[in-house]
Structure formats: structure tokens, C-alpha cells
C-alpha positions as CSV (number, residue, x, y, z in Angstrom):
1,X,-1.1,0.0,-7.1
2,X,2.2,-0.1,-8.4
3,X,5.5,1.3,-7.4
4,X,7.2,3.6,-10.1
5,X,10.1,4.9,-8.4
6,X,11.7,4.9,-5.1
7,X,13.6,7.7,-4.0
8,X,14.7,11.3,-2.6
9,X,11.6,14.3,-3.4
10,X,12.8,17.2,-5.0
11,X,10.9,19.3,-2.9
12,X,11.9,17.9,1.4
13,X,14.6,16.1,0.0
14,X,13.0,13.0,2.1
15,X,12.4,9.6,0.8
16,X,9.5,9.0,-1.5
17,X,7.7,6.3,-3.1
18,X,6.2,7.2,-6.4
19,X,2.9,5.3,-7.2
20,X,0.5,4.6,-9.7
21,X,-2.9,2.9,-10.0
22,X,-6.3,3.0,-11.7
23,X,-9.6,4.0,-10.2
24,X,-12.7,3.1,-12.5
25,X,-15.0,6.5,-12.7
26,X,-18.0,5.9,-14.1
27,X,-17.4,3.8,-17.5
28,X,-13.8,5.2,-17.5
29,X,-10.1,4.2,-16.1
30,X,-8.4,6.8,-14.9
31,X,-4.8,6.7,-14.0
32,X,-3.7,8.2,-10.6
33,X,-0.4,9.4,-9.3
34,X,0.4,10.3,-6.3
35,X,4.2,10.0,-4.0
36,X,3.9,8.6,-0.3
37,X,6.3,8.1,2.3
38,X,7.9,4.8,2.4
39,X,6.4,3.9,6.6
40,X,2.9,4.9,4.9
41,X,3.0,1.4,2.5
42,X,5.2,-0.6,4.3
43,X,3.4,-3.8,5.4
44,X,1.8,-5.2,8.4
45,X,1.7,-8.8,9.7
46,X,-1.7,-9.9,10.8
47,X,-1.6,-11.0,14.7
48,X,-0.9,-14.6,14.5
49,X,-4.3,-16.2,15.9
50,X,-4.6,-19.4,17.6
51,X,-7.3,-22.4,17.4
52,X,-9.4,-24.1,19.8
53,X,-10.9,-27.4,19.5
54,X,-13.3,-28.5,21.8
55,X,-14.1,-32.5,21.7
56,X,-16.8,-33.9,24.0
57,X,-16.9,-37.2,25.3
């Protein structure tokens, strides 16, 4: 996925992210388009996860 634009929609006058990317359909790419809000593809941290090592004597 790649971002085209970033900015107000015409229609809400809210903040947008236009995107595009390609799905494979049957033996074809086809291009898709589509505008998301920008909290929809903003990015997560994973949980930071700890180790444990257990040594026996």
C-alpha cells in the first residue's frame, strides 16, 4: 500500500489519506484506490515482551 496524498476530503471536509495498492485477481493486477482516515493506518507498537531463562543446576 502506498500513500498518494494526504489531506482535507472534498466531501466532510475531514482529513484523509488517499491510498493505492494492488490486489492480484486471478492472473491479473488490479489497482485499488480507496481514502481512509488517518487513526485507521496510523501504527501500532507491539507490547514489548520479556524473556525468561531457566538454568538448572
Amino acid at each position: 500500500m502506498t500513500v498518494e496524498q494526504v489531506g482535507k476530503t472534498s466531501m466532510t471536509d475531514e482529513d484523509g489519506v488517499w491510498c493505492v495498492w494492488f490486489e492480484k485477481i486471478g492472473n491479473k493486477q488490479v489497482v485499488q484506490r480507496e481514502t481512509f482516515p488517518p487513526v485507521a493506518l496510523k501504527k501500532y507498537e507491539r507490547p514489548a515482551t520479556g524473556s525468561i531463562a531457566v538454568h538448572r543446576a
